[in-house]
Every structure is written in structure tokens, then in C-alpha cells.
Backbone as CSV, one residue per row, in Angstrom:
resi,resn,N_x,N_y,N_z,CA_x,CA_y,CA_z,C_x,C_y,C_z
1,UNK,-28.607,30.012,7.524,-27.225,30.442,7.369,-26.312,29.487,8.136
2,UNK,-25.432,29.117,7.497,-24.887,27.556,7.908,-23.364,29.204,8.822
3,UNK,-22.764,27.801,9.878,-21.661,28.438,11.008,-20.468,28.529,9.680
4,UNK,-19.417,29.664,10.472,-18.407,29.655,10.204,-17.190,28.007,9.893
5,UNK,-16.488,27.674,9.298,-16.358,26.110,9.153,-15.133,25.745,10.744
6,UNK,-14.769,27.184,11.168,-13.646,26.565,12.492,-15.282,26.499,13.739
7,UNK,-16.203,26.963,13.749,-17.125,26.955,14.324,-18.046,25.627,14.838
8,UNK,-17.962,24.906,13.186,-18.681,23.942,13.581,-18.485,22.853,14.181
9,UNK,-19.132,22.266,14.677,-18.519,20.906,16.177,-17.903,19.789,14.635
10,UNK,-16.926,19.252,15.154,-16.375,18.228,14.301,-16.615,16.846,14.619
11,UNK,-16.946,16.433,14.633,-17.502,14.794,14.903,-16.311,13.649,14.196
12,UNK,-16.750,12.553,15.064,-15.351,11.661,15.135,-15.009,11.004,13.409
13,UNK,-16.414,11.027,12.872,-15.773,10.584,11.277,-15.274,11.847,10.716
14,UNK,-15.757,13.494,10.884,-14.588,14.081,10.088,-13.296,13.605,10.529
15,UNK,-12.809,13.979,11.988,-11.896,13.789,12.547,-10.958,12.995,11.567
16,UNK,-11.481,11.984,11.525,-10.821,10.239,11.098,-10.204,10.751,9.493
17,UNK,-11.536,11.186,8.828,-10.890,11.752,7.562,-9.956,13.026,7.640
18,UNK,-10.029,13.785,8.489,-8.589,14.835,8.459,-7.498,13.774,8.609
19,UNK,-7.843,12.831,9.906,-6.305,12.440,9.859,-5.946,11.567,8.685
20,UNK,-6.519,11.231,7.812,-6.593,9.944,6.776,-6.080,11.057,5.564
21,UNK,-6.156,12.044,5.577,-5.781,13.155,4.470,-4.894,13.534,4.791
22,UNK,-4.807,13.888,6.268,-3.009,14.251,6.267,-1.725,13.377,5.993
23,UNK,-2.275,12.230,6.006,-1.347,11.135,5.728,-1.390,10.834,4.389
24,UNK,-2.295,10.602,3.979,-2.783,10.633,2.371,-2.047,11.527,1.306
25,UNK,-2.471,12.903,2.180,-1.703,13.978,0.864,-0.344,14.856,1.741
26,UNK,-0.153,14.506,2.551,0.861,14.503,3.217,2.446,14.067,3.194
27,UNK,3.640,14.876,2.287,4.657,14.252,2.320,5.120,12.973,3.171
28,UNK,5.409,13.806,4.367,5.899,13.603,5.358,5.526,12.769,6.136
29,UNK,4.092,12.113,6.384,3.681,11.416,7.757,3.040,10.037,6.528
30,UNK,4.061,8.749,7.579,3.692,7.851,6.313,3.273,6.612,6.973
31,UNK,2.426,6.907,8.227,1.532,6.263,8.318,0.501,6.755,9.653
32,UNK,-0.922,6.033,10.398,-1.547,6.146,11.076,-1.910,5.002,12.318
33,UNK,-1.808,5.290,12.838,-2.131,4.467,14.154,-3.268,5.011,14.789
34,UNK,-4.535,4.537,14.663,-5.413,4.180,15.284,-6.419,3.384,16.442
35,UNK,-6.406,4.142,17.421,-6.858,3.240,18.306,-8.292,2.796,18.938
36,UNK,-8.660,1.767,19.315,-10.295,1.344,19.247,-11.016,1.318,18.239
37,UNK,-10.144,1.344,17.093,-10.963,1.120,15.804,-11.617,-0.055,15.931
38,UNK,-13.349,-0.556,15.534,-13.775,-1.446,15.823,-13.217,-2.540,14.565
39,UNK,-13.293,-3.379,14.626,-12.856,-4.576,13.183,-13.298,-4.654,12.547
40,UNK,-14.767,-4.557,12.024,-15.835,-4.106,11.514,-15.568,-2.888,10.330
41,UNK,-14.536,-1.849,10.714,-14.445,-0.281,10.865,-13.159,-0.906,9.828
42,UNK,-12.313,-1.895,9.678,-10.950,-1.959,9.038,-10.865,-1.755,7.964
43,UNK,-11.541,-2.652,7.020,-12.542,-2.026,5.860,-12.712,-1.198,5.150
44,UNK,-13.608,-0.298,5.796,-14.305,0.964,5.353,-13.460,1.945,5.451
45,UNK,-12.396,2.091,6.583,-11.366,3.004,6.443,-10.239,2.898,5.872
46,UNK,-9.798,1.624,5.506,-8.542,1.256,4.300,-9.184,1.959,3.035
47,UNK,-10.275,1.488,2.497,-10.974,1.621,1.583,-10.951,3.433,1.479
48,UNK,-11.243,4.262,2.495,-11.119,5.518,2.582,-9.870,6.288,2.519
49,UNK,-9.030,5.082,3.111,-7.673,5.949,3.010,-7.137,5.570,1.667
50,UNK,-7.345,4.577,1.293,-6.933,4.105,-0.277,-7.340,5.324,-1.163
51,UNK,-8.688,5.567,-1.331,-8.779,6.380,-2.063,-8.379,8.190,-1.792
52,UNK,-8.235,8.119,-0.973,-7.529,9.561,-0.569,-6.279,9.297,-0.912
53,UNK,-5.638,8.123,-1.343,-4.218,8.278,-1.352,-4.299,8.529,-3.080
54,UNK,-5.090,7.756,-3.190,-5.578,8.142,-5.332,-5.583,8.956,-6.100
55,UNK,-6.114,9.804,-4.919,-6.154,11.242,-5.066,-4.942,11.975,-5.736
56,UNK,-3.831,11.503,-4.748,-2.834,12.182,-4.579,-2.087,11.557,-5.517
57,UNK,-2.003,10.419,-5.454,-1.211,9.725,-6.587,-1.319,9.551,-8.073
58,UNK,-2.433,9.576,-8.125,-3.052,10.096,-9.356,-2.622,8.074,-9.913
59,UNK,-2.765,7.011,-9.170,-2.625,5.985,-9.855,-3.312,4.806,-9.115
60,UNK,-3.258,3.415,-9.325,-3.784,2.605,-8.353,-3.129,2.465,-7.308
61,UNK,-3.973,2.289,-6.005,-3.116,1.995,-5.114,-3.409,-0.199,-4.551
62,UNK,-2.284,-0.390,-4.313,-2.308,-1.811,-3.718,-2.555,-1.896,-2.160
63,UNK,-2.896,-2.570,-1.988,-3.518,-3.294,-0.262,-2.514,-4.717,0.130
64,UNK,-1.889,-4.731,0.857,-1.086,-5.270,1.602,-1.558,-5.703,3.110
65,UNK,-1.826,-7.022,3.857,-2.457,-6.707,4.474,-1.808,-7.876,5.692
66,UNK,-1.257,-7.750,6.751,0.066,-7.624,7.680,-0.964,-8.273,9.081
67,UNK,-0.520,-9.216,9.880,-1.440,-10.175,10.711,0.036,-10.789,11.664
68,UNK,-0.891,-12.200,12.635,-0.367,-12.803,13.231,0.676,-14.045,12.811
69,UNK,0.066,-13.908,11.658,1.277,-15.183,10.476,2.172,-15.081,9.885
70,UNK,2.455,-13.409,9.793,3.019,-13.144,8.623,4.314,-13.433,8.686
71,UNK,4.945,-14.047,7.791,6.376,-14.470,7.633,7.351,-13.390,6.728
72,UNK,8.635,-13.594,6.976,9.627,-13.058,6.259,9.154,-13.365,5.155
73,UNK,9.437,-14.470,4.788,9.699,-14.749,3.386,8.408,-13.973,2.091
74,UNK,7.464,-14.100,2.988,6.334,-13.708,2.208,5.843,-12.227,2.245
75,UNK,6.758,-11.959,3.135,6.984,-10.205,2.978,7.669,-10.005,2.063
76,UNK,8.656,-10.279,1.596,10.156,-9.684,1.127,10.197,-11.093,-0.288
77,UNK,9.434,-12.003,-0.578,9.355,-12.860,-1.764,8.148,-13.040,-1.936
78,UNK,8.429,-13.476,-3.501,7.483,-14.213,-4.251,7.678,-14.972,-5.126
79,UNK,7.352,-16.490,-4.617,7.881,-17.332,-5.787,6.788,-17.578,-6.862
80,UNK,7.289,-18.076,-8.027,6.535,-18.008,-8.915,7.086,-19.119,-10.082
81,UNK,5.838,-20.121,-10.565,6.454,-20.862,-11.434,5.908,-20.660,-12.565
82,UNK,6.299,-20.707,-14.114,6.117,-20.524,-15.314,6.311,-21.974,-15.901
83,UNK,5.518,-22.160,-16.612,5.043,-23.490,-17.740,6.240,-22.869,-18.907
84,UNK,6.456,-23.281,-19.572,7.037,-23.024,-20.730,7.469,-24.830,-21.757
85,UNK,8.123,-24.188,-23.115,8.677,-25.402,-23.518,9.597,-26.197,-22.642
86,UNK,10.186,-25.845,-22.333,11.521,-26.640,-21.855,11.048,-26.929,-20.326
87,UNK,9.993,-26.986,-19.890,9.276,-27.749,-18.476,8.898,-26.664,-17.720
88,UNK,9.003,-26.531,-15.919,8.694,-25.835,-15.284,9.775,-24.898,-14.883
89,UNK,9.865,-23.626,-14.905,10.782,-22.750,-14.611,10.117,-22.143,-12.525
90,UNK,11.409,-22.021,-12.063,11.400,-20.759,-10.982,11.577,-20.194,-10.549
91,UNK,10.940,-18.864,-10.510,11.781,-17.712,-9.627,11.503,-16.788,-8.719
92,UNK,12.018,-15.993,-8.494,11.538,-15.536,-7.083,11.167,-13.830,-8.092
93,UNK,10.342,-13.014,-7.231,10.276,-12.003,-7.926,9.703,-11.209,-6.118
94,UNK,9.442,-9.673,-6.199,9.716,-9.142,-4.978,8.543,-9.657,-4.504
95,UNK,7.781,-9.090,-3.199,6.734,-9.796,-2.119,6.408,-8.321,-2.161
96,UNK,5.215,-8.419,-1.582,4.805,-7.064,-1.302,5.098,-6.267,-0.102
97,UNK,5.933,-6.327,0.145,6.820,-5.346,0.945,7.617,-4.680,0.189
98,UNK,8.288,-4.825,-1.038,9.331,-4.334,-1.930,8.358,-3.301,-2.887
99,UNK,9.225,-2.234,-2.723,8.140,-1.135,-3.192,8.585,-0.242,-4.437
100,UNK,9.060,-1.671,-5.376,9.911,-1.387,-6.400,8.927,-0.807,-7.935
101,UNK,7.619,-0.882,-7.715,6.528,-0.587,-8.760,6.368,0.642,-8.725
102,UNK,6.549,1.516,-9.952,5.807,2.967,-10.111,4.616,3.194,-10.461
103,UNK,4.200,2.282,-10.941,2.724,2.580,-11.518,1.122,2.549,-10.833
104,UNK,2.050,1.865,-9.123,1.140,1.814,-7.986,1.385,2.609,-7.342
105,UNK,0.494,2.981,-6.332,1.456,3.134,-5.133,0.456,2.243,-3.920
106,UNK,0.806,2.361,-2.914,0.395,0.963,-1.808,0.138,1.535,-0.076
107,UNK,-0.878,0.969,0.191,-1.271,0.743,1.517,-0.972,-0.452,2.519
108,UNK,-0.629,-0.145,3.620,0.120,-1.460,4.165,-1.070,-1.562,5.363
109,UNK,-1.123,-2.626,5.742,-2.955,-2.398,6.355,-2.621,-3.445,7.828
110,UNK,-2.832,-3.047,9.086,-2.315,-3.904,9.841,-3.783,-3.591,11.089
111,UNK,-4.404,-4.878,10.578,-5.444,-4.798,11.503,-5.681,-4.561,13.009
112,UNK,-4.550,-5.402,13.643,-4.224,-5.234,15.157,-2.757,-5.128,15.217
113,UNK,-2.340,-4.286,15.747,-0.740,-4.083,15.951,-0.131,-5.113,16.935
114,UNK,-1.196,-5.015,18.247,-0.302,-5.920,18.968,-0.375,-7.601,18.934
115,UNK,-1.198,-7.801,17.792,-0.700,-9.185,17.730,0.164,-9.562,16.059
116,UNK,0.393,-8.334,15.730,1.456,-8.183,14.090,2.846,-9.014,14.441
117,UNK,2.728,-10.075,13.698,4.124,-11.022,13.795,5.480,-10.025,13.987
118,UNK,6.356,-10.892,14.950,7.375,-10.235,15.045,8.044,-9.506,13.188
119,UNK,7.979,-10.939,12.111,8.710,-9.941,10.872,7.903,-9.228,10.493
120,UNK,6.518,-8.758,10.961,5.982,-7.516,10.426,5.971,-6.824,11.257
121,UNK,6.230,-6.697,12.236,7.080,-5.688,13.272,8.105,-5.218,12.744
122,UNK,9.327,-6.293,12.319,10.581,-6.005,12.391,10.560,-4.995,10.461
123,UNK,9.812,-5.659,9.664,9.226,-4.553,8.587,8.551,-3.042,8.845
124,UNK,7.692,-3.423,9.574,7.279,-1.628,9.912,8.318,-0.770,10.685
125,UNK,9.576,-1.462,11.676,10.586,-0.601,12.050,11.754,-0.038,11.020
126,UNK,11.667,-1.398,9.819,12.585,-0.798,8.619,12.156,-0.256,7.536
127,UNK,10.801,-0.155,7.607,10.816,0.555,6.706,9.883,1.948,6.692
128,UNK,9.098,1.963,7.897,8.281,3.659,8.048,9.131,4.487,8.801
129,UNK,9.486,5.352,7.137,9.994,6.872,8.093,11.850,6.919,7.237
130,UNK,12.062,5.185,6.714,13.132,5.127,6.317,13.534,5.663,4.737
131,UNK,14.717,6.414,4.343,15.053,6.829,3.405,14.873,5.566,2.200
132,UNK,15.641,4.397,2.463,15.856,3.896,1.788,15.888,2.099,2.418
133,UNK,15.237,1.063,1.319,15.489,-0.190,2.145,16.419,-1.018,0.726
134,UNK,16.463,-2.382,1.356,17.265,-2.940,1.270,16.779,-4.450,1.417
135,UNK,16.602,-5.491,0.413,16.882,-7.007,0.894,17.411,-7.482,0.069
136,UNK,18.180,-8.927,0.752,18.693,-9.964,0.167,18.461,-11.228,0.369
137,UNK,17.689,-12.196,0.298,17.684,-13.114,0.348,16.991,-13.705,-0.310
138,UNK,17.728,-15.387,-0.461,17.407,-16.237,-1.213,18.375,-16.127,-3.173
139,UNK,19.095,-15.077,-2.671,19.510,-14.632,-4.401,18.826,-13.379,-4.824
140,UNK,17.813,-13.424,-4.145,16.997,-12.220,-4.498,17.551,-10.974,-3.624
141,UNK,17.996,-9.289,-4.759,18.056,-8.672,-4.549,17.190,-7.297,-5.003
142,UNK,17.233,-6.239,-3.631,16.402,-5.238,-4.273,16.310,-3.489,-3.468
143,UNK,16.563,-2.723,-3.887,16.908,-1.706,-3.107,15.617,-0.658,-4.060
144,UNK,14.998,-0.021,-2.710,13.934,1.365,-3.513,14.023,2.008,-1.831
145,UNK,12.787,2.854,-2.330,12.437,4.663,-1.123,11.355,4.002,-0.929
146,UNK,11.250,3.747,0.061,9.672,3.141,0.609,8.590,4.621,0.665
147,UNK,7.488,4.004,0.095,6.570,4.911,-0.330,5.268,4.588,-0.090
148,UNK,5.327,3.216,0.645,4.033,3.046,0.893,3.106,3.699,2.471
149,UNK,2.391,3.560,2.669,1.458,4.427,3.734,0.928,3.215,4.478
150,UNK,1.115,3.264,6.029,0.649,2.518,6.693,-0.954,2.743,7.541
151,UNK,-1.713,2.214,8.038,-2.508,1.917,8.585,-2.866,1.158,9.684
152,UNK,-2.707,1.271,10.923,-2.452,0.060,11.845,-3.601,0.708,13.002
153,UNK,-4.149,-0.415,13.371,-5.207,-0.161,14.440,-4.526,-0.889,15.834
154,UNK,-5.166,-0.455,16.531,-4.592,-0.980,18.328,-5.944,-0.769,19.330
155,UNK,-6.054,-1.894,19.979,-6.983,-1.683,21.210,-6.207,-0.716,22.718
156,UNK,-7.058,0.626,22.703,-5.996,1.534,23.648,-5.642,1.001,25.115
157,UNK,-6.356,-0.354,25.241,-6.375,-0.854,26.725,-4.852,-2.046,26.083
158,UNK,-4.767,-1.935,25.013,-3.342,-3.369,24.812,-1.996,-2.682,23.884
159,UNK,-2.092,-1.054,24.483,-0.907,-0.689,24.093,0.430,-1.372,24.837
160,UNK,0.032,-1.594,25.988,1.495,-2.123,26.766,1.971,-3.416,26.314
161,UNK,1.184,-4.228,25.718,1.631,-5.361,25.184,2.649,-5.578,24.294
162,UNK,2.496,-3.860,23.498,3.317,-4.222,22.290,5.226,-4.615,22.495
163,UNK,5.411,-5.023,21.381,6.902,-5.691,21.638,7.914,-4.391,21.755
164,UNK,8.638,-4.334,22.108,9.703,-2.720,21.626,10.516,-3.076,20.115
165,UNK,10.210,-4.340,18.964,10.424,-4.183,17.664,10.059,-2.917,17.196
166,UNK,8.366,-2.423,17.677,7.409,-1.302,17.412,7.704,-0.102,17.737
167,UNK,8.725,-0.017,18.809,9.427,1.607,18.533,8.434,2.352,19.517
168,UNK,8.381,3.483,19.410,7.777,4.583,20.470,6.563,4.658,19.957
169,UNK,5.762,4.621,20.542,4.389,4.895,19.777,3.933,6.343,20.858
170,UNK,2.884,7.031,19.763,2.374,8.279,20.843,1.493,7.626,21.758
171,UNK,0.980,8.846,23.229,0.336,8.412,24.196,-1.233,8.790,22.734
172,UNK,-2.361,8.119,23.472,-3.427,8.139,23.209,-3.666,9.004,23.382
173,UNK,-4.808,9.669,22.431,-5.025,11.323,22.539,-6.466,10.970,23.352
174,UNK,-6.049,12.020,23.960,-7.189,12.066,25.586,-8.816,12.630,24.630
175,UNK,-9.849,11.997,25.440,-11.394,12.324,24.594,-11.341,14.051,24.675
176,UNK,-11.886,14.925,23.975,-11.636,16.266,23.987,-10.702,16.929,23.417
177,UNK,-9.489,16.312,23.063,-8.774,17.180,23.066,-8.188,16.804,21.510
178,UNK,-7.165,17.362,20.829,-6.816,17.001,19.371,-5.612,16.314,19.483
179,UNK,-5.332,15.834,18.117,-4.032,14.970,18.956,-2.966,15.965,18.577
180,UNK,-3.426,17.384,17.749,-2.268,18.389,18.322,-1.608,18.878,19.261
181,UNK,-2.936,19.096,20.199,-3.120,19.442,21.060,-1.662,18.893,21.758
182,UNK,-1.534,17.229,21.595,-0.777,16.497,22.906,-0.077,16.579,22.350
183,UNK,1.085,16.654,21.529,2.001,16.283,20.485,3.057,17.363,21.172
184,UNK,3.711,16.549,21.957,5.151,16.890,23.203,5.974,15.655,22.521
185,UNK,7.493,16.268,22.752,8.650,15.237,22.586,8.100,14.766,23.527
186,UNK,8.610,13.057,23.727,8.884,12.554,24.788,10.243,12.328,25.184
187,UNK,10.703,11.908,26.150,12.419,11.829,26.588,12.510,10.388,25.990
188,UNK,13.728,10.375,24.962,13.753,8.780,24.554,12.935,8.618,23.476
189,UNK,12.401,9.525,22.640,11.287,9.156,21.598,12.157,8.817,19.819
190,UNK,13.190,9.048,20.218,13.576,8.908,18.593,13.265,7.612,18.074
191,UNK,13.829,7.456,16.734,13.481,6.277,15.903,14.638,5.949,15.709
192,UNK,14.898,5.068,15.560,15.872,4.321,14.858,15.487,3.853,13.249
193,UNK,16.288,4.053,12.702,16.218,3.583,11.003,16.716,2.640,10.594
194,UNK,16.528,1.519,9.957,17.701,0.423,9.813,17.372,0.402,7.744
195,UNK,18.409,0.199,7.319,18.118,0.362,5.871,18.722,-1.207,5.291
């Protein structure tokens, strides 16, 4: 006779998948921060949260995937050249940050936070949590509801490193306890939105 299901001990991969579902099928919470995830582990849990988001979306989802290089331009563009009669044509069309596609929806995947280039910093402050974004450059324009779901891992010993582009992050949830459990305002915790 198997335990009651609030009974049984929960172990750290359910854990991982509650929180990967609450974000997943979850209006409201539109992304996860993870800490001591091994690198190894980046992978297997994009891959998990991808498809929990499938679920929900009922469509493909895209992988986006956010580092120490990452530039503006290649966030927010994409150039592109076409052969045709009349020679080589070019143009710019959105980057995968622009979350102008319905027929996807998208995972934004940020292996280590504290070494995420300042413009993918300055992207995850404009756009998780924000109503609505906004770019212009190069000629290129484009306005949507950001809808994509983030993923970002952190080593819990190199939270202090991070830049303040990154905004308030929660304290680390202590071994034992849930991260309901800790989930207090802090003084000073709001967000700022920039659209």
C-alpha cells in the first residue's frame, strides 16, 4: 500500500519538476533561477522544461540560448541575404529575442547568469515580467507581449558577483526547507520595467 502523496519524501528531481511546471503551466511566473545546477544538468532540464512548456502550449517551442558574447545586435536582429534575379538583396528580420511568432512559443536558456553579457542582462531586465517590449534599430522595427520563459542557472557561492542590470534576485532557499517556505518581501525588492 503505497503513502498518502503529501506523505511521501520528495526528492530533489521531483522538486526541480514542480518548479519547472509551475513556470511551464503557470501564467504568471516567467521564468526560473536555479542554483548549483551542474553544466552537465543544462541540457536535460531545458529539454524538460521545453517540453512541459508543450504541454501547455500545445505548439513548438524554440531554444534561445544567452552567454558571455552575446551582443545587442544579435539579440534584437537578423540579417539575412536572398539570391534573387536582380543580384543579392538585404534585410534585417527580428533576432531571437523578438517574440513576434505565434506558432512557437520559446525558451530563453542562460547557462550561467553571472557571466551573461551585460546586453543579455540588459534583455532579461526588459523583458521578464514586462507587459510589453519594444525595438528600434538599424530601421528595424517591432513591438509584441513577451511570452517567452526563462531559465537561468547560478553558482550559489557567485551570487554577489552579479551586476545590478539583474535586478533583485531571491535569497537561496536554505537545504530543508521549500522555497515557499522563504518567500518574504524584501525592503527594496521591486522591479523595474522598461518597455
Amino acid at each position: 500500500m503505497s503513502a498518502p502523496a503529501e506523505a511521501r519524501p520528495v526528492g530533489p528531481r521531483q522538486r526541480l519538476l514542480q518548479v519547472l511546471a509551475c513556470s511551464a503551466l503557470g501564467p504568471g511566473l516567467d521564468g526560473v533561477l536555479l542554483f548549483d545546477l551542474e553544466p552537465e544538468m543544462v541540457a536535460p532540464v531545458t529539454d524538460a522544461f521545453a517540453a512541459l512548456l508543450q504541454l501547455r502550449e500545445q505548439r513548438p517551442v524554440r531554444r534561445t540560448t544567452l552567454g558571455s558574447v552575446t551582443g545587442d545586435d544579435e539579440l534584437w536582429l537578423r540579417p539575412t541575404l536572398r539570391h534573387d534575379g536582380n543580384g543579392v538583396n538585404f534585410s534585417l528580420s527580428p533576432g531571437p529575442l523578438v517574440d513576434t511568432t505565434p506558432d512557437s512559443a520559446m525558451v530563453v536558456v542562460v547557462p550561467d547568469l553571472v557571466r551573461l553579457s551585460l546586453p543579455g542582462m540588459r534583455a532579461a531586465v526588459q523583458l521578464l515580467g514586462a507587459d510589453v517590449a519594444a525595438v528600434e534599430r538599424s530601421g528595424f522595427r517591432a513591438r509584441w507581449r513577451p511570452r517567452a520563459r526563462w531559465l537561468a542557472a547560478c553558482q550559489e557561492a557567485e551570487i554577489g558577483r552579479l551586476s545590478p542590470p539583474a535586478g533583485p534576485l531571491p535569497d537561496p532557499p536554505q537545504r530543508g526547507r521549500s522555497t515557499a517556505d522563504q518567500q518574504r518581501p524584501r525592503p527594496g525588492a521591486g522591479r523595474a520595467r522598461r518597455t
